[in-house]
Residue frames relative to the residue before (quaternion, step in Angstrom):
aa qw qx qy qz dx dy dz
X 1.0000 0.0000 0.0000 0.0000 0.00 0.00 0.00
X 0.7019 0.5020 -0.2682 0.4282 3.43 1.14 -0.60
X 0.5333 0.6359 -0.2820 0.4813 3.51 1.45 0.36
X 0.4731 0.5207 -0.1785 0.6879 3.18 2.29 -0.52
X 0.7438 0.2557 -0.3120 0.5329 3.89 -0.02 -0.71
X 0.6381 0.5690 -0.4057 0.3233 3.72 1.11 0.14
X 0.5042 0.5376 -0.2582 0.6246 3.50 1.58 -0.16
X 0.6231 0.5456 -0.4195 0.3715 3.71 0.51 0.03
X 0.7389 0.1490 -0.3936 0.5262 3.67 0.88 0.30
X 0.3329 0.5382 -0.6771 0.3755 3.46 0.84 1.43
X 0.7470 0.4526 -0.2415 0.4229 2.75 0.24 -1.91
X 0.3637 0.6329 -0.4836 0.4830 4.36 1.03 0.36
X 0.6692 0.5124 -0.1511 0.5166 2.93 0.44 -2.25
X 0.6898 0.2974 -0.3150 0.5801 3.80 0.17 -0.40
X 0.7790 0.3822 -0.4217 0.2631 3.24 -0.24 -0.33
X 0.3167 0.6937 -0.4181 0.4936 3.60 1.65 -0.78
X 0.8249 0.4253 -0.2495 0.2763 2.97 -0.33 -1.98
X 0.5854 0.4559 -0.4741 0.4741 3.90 0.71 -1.12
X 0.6505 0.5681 -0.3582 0.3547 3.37 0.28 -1.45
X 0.7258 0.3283 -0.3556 0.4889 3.77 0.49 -0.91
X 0.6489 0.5773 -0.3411 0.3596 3.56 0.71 -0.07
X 0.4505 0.6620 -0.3335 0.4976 3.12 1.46 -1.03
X 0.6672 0.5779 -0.2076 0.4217 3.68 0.57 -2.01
X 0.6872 0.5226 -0.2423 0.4427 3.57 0.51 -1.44
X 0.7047 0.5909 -0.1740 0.3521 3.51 0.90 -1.08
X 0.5443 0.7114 -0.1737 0.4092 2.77 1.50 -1.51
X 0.7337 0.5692 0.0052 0.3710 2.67 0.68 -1.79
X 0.5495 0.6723 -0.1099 0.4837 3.25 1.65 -0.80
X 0.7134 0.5064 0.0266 0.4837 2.85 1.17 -1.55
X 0.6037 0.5983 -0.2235 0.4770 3.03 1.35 -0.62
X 0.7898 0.3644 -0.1934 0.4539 3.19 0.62 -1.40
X 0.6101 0.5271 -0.3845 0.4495 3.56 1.19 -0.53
X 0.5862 0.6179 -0.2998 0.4298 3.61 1.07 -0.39
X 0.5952 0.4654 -0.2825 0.5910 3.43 1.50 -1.09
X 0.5931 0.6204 -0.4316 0.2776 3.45 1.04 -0.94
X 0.6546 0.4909 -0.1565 0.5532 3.78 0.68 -1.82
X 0.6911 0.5217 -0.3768 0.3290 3.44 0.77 -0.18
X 0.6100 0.4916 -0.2035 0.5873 2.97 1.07 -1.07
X 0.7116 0.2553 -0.4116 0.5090 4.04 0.15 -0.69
X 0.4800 0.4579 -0.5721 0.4824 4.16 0.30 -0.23
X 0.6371 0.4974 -0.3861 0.4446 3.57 -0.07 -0.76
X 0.7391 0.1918 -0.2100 0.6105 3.93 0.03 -0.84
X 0.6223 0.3237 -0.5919 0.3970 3.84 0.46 0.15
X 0.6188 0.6283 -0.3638 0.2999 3.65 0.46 -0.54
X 0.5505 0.5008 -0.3037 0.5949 3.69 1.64 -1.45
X 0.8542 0.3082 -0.2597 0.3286 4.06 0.68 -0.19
X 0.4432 0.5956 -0.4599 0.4872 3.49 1.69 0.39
X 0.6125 -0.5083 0.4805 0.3683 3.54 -1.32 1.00
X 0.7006 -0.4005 0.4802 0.3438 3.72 -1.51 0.61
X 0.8229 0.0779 0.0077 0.5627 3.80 -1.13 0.65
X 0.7163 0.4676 -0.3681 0.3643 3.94 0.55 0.59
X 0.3869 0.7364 -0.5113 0.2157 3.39 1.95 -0.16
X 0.8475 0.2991 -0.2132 0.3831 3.74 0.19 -1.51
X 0.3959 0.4420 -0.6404 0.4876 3.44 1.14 1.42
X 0.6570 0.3851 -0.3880 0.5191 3.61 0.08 -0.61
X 0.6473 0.5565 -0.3805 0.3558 3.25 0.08 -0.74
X 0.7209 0.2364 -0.2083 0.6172 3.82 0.93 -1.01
X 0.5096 0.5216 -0.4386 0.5253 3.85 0.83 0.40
X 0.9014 0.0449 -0.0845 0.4223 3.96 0.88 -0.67
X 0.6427 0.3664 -0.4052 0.5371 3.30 1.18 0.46
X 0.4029 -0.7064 0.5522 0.1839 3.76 -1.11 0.54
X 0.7448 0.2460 -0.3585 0.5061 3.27 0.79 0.67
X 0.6927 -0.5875 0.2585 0.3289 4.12 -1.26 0.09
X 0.7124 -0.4826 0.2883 0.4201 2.89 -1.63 0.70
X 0.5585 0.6617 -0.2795 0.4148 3.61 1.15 -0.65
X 0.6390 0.4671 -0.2576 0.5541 3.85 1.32 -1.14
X 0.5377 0.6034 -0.3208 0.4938 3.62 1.02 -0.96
X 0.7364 0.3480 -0.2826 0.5068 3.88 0.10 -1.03
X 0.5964 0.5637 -0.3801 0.4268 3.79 0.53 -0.85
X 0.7137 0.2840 -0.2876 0.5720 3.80 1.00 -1.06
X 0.7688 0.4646 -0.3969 0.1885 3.28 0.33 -0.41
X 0.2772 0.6365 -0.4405 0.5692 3.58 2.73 -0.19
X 0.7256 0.3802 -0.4180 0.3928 4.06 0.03 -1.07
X 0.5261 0.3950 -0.6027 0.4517 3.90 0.49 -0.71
X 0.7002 0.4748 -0.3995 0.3531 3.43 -0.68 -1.44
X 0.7911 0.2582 -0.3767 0.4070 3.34 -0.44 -0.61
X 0.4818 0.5918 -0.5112 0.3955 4.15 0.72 -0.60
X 0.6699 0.5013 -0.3636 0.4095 3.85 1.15 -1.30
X 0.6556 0.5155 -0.3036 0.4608 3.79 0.91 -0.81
X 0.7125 0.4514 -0.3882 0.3714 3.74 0.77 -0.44
């Protein structure tokens, strides 16, 4: 049994770690999210009128629907 309560401050040690990864990632994810947000935003203010969600499906690999979601997070990041 004592070979069992000896693996509890690995499996800790592992768990920290995911957990600090998890964080690190997060975090990652974040800022790249503000990132595409923020340049959709100035790519949109510079596509012709009535031509965004052609370019848009000509240069972004995901939908017109992912596009607005990052571009709602820029905007609001500018208001906070």
């Amino acid at each position: 049994m004592s070979a069992i309560h000896n693996r509890l401050p690995v499996l800790a040690a592992e768990i920290r770690a995911a957990h600090d990864d998890v964080r690190r990632g997060a975090l990652v994810v974040a800022e790249r999210a503000l990132s595409a947000g923020h340049a959709l935003v100035e790519a949109k203010a510079l596509v012709a009128h009535g031509e965004w969600a052609e370019w848009l499906a000509a240069n972004a690999q995901f939908s017109e629907r992912t596009a607005r979601r990052y571009m709602t997070l820029a905007r609001i990041s500018h208001r906070v």
